[in-house]
GUSE-35497 format. One record per residue (C-alpha): residue in one letter; x negated, y negated, z negated. Coordinates in pm, whole numbers, plus 32768, in hexadecimal, padded with zeros to 4 digits. Each point is the difference from the previous one (the first is absolute). Layout:
atom res a, c1 X, c2 Y, c3 Z
...
END
This chain:
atom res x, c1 8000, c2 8000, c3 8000
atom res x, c1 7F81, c2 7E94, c3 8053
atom res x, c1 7F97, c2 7F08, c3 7EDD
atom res x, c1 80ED, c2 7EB4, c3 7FE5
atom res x, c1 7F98, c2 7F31, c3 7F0E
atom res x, c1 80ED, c2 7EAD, c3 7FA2
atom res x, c1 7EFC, c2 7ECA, c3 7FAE
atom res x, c1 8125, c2 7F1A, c3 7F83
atom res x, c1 814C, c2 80B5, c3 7FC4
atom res x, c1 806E, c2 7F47, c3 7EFD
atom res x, c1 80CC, c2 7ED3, c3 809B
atom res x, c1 8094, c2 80FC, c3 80E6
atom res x, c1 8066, c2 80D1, c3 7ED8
atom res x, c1 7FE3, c2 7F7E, c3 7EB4
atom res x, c1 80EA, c2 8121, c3 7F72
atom res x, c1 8116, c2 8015, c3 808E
atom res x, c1 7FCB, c2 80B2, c3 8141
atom res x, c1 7F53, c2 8152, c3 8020
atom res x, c1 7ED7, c2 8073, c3 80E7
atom res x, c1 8096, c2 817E, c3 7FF4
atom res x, c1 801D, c2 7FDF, c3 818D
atom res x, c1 7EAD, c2 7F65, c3 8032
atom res x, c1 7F83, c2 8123, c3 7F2E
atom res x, c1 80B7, c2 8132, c3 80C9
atom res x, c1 7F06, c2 7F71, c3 8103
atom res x, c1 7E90, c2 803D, c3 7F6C
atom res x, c1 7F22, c2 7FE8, c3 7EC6
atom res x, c1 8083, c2 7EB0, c3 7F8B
atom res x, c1 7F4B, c2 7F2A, c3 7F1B
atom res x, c1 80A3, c2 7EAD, c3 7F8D
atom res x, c1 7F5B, c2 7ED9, c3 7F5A
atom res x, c1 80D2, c2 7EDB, c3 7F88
atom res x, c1 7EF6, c2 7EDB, c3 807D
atom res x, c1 7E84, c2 8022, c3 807C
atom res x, c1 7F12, c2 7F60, c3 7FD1
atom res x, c1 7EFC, c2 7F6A, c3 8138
atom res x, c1 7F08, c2 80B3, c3 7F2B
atom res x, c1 80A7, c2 814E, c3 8001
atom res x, c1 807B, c2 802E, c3 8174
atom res x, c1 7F04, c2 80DD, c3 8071
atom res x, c1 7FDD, c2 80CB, c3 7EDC
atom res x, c1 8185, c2 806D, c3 7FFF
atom res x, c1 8021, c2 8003, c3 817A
atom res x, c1 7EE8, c2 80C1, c3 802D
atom res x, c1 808F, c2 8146, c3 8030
atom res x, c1 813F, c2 7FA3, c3 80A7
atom res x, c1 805E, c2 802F, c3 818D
atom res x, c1 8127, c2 7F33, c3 7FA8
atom res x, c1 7FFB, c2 7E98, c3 7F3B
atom res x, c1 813D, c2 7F50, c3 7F8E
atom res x, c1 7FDC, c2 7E89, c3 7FDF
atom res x, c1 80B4, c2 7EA1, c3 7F94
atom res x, c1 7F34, c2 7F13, c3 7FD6
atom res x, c1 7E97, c2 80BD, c3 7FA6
atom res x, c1 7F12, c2 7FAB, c3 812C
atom res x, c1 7F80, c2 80DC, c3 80E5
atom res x, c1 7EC1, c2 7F44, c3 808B
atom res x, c1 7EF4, c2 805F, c3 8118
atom res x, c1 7F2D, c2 8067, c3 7ED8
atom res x, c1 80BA, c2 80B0, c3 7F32
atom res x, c1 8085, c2 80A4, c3 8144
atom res x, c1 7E9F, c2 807E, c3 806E
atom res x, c1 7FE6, c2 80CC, c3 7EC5
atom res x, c1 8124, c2 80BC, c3 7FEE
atom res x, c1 7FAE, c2 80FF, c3 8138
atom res x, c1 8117, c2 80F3, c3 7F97
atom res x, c1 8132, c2 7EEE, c3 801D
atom res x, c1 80A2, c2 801C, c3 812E
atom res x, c1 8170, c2 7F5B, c3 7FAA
atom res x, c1 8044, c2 7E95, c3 7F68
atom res x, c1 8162, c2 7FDC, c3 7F9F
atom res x, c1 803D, c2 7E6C, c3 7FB8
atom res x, c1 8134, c2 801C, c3 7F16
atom res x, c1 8083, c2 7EB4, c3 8071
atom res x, c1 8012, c2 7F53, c3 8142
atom res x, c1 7F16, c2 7F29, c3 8004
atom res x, c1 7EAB, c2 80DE, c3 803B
atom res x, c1 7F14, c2 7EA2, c3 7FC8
atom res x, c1 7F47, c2 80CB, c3 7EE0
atom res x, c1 7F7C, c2 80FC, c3 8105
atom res x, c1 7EFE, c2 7FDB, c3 8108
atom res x, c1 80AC, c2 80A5, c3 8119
atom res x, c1 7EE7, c2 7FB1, c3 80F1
atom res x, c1 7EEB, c2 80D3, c3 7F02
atom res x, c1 812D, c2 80FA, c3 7FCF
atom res x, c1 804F, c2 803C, c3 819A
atom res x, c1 7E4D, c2 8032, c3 802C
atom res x, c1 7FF7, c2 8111, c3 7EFD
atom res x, c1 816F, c2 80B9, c3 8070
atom res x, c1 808A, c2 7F9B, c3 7ECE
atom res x, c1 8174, c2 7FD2, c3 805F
atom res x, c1 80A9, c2 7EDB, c3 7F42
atom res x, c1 816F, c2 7FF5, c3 7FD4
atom res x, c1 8101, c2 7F0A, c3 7F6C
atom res x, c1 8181, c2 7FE8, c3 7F8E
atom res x, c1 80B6, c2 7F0D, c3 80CB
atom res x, c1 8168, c2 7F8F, c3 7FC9
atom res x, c1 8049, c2 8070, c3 7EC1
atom res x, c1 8015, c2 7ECF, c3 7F22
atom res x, c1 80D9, c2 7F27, c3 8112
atom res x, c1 814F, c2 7FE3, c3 7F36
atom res x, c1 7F2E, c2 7FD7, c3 7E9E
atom res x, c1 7F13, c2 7ED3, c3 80A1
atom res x, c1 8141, c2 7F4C, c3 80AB
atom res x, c1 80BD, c2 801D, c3 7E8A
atom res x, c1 7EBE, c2 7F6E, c3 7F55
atom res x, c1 800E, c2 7EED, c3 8115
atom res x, c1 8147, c2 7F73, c3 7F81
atom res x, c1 7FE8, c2 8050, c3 7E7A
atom res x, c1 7EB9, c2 7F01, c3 801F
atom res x, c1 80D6, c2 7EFB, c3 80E3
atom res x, c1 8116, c2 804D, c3 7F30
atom res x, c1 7F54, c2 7F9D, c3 7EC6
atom res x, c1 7F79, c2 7EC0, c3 8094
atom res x, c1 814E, c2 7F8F, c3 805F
atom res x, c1 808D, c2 804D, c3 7E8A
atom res x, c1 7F10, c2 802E, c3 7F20
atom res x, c1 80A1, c2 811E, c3 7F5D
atom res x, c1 7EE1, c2 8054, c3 7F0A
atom res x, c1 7FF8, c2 7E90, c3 7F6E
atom res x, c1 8172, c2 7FD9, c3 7FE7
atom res x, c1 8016, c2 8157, c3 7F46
atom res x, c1 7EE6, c2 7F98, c3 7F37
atom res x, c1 80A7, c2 7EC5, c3 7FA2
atom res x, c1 812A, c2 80FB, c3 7FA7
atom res x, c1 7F60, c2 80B3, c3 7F09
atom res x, c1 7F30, c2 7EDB, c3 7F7E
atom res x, c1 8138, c2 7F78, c3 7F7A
atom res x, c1 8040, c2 7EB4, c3 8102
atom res x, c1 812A, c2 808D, c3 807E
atom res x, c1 80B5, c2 801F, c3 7E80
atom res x, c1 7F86, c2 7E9A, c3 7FE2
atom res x, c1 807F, c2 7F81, c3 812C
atom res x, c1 8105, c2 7EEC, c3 7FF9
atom res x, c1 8074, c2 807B, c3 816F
atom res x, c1 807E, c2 8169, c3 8087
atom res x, c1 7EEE, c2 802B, c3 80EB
atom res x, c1 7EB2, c2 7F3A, c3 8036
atom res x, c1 7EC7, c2 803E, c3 80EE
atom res x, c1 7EAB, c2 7FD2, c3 7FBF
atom res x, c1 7F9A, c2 7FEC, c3 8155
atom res x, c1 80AD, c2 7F9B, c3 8140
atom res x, c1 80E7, c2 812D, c3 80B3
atom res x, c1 7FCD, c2 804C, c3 816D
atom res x, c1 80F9, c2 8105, c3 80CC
atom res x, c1 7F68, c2 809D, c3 812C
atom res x, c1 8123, c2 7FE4, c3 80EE
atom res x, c1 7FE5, c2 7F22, c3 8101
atom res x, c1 7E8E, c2 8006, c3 7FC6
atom res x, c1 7EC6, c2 8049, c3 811C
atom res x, c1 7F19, c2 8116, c3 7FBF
atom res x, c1 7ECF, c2 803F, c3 80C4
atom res x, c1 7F4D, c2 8142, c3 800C
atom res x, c1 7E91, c2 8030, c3 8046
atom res x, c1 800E, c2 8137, c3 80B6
atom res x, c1 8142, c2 8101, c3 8058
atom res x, c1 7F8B, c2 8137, c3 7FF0
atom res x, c1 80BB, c2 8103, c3 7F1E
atom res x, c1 8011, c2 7F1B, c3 7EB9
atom res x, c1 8009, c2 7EB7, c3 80AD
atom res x, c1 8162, c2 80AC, c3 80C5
atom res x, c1 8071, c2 806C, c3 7EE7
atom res x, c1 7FDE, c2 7EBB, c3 7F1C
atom res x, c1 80C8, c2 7F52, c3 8131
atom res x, c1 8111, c2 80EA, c3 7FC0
atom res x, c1 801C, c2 7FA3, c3 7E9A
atom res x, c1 7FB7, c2 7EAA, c3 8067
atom res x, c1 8114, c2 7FE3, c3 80DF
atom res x, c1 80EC, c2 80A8, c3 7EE3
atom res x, c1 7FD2, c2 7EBB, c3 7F4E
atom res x, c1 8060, c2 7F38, c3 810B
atom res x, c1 7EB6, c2 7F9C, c3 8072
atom res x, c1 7F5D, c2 7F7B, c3 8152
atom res x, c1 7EDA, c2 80EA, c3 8067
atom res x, c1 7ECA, c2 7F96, c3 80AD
atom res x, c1 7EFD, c2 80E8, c3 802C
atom res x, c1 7E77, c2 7FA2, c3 80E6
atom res x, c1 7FD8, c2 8096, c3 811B
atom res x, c1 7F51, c2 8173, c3 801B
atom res x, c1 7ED9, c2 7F9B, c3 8106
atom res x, c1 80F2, c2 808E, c3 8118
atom res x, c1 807A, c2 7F1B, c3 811D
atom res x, c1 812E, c2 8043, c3 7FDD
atom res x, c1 806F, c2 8056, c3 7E71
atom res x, c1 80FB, c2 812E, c3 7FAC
atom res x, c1 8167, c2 7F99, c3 7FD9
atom res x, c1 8061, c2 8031, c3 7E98
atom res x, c1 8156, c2 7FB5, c3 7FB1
atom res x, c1 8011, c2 7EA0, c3 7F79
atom res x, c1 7ECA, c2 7FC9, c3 7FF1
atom res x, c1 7F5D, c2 7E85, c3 80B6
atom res x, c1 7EAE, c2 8051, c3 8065
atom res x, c1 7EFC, c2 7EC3, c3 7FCC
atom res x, c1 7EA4, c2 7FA7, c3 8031
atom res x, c1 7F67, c2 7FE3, c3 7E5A
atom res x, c1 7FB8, c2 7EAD, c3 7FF9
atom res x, c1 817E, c2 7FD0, c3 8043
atom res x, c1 807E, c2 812E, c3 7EFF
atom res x, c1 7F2E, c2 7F27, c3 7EE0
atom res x, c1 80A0, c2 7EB0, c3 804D
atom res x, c1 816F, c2 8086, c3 8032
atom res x, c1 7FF0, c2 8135, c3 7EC3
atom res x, c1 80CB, c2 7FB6, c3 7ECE
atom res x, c1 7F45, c2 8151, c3 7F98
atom res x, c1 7EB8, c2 80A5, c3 808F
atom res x, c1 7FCB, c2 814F, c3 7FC6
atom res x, c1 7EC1, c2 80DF, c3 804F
atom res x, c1 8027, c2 814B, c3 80AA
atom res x, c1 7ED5, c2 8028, c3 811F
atom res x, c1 7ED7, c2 80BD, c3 7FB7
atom res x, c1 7E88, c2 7FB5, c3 7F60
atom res x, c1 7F1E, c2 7FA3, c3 8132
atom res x, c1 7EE3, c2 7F41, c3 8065
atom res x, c1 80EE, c2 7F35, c3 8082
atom res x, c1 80FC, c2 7FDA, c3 7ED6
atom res x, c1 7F2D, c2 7FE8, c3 7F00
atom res x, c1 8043, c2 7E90, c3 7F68
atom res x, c1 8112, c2 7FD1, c3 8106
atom res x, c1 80AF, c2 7F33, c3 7F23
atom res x, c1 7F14, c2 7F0B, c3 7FBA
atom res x, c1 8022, c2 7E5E, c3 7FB8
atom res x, c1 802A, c2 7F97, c3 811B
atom res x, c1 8146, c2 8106, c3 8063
atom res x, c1 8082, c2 7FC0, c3 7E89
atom res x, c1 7FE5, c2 7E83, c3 8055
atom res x, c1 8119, c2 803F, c3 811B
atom res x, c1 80FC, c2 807E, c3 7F15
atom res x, c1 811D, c2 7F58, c3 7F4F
atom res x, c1 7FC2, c2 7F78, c3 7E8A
atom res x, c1 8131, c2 80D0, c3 7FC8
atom res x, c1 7F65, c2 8118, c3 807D
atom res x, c1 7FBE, c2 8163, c3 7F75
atom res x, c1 7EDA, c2 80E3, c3 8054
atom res x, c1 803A, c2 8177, c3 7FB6
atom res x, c1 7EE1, c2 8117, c3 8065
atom res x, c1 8034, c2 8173, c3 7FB4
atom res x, c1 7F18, c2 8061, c3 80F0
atom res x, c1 7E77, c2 7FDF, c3 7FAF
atom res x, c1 7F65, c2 7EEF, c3 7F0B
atom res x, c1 7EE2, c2 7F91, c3 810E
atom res x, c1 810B, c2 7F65, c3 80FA
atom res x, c1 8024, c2 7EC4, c3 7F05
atom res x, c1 7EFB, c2 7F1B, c3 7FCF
atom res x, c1 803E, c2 800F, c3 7E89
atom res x, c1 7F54, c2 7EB1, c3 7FA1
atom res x, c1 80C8, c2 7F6E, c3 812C
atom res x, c1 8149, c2 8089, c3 7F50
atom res x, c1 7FBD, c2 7F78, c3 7EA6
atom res x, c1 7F84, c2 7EBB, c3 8094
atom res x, c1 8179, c2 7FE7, c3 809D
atom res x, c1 80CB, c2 807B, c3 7EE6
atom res x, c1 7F28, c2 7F23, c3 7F14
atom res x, c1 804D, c2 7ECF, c3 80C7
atom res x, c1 8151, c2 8047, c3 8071
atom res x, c1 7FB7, c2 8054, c3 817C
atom res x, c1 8101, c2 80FE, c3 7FC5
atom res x, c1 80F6, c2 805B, c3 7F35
atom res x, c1 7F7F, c2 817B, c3 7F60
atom res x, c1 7F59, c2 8146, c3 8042
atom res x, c1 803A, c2 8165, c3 7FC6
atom res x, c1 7EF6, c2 80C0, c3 8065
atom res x, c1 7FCE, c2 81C4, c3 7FAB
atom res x, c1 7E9E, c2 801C, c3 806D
atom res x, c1 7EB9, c2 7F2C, c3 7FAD
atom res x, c1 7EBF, c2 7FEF, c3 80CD
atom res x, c1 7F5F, c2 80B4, c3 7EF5
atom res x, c1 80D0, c2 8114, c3 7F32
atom res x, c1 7FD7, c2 7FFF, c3 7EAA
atom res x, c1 8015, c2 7E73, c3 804D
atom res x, c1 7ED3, c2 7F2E, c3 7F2B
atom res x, c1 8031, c2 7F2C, c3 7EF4
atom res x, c1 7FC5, c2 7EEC, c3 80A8
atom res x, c1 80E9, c2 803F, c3 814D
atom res x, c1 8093, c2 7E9E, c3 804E
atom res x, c1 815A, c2 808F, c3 8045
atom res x, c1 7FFC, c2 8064, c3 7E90
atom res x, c1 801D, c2 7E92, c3 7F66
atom res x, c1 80D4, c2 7F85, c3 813B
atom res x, c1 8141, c2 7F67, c3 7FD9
atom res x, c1 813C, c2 80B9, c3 8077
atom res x, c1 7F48, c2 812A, c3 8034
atom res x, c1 80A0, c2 816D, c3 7FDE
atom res x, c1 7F0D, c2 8103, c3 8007
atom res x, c1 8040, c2 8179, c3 7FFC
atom res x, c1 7EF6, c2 8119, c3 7FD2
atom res x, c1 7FF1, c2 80B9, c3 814A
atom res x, c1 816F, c2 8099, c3 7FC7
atom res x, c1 80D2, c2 800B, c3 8122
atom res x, c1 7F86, c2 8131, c3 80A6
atom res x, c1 8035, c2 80A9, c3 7E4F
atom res x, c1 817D, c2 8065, c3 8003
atom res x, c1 7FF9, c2 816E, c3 7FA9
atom res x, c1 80EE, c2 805B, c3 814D
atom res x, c1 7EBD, c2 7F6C, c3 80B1
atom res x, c1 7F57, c2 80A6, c3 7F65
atom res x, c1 808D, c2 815D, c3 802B
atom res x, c1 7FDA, c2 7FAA, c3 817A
atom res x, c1 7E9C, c2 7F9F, c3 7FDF
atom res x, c1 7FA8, c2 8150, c3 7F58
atom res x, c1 80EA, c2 80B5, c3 8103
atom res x, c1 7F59, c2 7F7F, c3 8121
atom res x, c1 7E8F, c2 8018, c3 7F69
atom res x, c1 8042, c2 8156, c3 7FBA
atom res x, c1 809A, c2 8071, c3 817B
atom res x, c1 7EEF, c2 7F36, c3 8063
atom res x, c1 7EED, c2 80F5, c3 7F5E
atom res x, c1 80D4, c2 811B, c3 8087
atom res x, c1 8004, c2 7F69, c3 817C
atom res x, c1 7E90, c2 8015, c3 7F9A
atom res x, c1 7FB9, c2 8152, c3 7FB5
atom res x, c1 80CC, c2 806A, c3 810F
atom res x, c1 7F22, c2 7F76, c3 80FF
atom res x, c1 80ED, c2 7EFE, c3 805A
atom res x, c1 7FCD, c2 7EB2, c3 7F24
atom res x, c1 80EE, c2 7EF3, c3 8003
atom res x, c1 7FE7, c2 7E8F, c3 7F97
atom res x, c1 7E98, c2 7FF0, c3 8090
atom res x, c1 7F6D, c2 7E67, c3 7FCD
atom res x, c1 7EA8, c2 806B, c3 8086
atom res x, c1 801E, c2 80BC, c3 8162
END
């Protein structure tokens, strides 16, 4: 039987899931978090590797000459490098798809809690201003309803389509830039724009294209400049799109209106992250890919994906 080992299986399955179908599939050993320190001494043996966000470098790639499978347990596969992994035959697989209703819910319980401030007002609650009140109902900050409201959407791939439908369930307008072709899908409701023009016309901006050379620090001064000082910025999609010092310069001088934002450029964040200390700022820790029914999918699809594997057919494959 081949040798999977799990580098990171925790956030995947902190308990509440079970690896019984992973197991049925080889010696199977499991380790909550690795360290950079420890890779090659617990992958050592193993033709198969299970990984979140443990790297895989060049290096440590070099001296593991029994691995021959990488399975990324996420979509995003940034933590590998493919190009190493493809020269040494070392197929490297992700899950796509599997966290697209969980990521488009996350997108509108951040919005939702910059337009109402639920936390504060239930605070307020149970810090006794409401029994003191002179009035029935007060507000400690103003009250915004989406309807009627633009959204634009930086990138409309599975998430971004599925965040207009929700979008568009609140009565919103839908804007989405343009996907390189000449000539962009037609997606029902959806106005197709160039992104200088989605940033000046967005009541809300939300995140949803991929980490590239290109991307990274997409949203930068001078695109947060265009936007409306009512304006929201929401990004569930990877930390290094936002210039963060560019963010926290706008929210700390009223550019725009508030932030929610899932990922950071660097995850733990640092202390001393700007976004931190910014005004109007929501931030979440990497959770909307967590629900448990994502989850479930996540592990289902990992797991067919090691069996596709050992039958001599992979699936998923990021580095052909």
């Amino acid at each position: 039987m081949l040798n999977i080992v799990v580098l990171d299986g925790y956030t995947l399955n902190p308990g509440d899931l079970d690896w019984a179908s992973l197991e049925r599939l080889g010696n199977v050993t499991i380790y909550d978090r690795t360290n950079a320190d420890e890779i090659i001494q617990r992958s050592a043996d193993a033709q198969i590797v299970l990984t979140n966000k443990t790297p895989m470098t060049r290096e440590t790639l070099s001296a593991l000459p029994n691995l021959q499978y990488i399975g990324v347990l996420a979509t995003g596969y940034n933590i590998i490098d493919t190009e190493a992994a493809k020269e040494r035959g070392i197929i490297v697989t992700n899950v796509p798809t599997y966290s697209t209703q969980s990521v488009a819910q996350l997108v509108f319980a951040l919005l939702l809690e910059l337009c109402h401030h639920v936390g504060r007002h239930s605070d307020a609650v149970y810090e006794g201003e409401w029994t003191r009140s002179i009035d029935f109902s007060f507000a400690k900050s103003p009250l915004i309803e989406l309807a009627g409201k633009t959204i634009g959407l930086i990138g409309l791939g599975r998430i971004g389509r599925q965040t207009a439908q929700v979008a568009q369930a609140f009565g919103m307008h839908v804007l989405a830039v343009g996907s390189g072709r000449r000539t962009p899908p037609e997606v029902a409701g959806v106005e197709w724009v160039e992104l200088e023009e989605l940033m000046e016309r967005s009541d809300v901006v939300s995140l949803h294209c991929p980490l590239t050379p290109n991307t990274e620090k997409l949203i930068n001064a001078e695109k947060i400049a265009l936007m409306k000082k009512s304006a929201f910025l929401i990004n569930t999609s990877r930390g290094p799109l936002i210039d963060e010092q560019a963010l926290a310069d706008a929210l700390n001088e009223g550019g725009i209106a508030g932030a929610a934002v899932d990922v950071l450029s660097t995850e733990p964040p640092e202390a001393y992250n700007p976004l931190l200390s910014a005004r109007n700022c929501v931030i979440t820790p990497h959770i909307a890919w967590a629900t448990k029914e994502a989850r479930e999918r996540l592990m289902e699809i990992a797991v067919s994906n090691v069996q596709s594997f050992i039958k001599g057919n992979a699936v998923n494959i990021v580095n052909q």
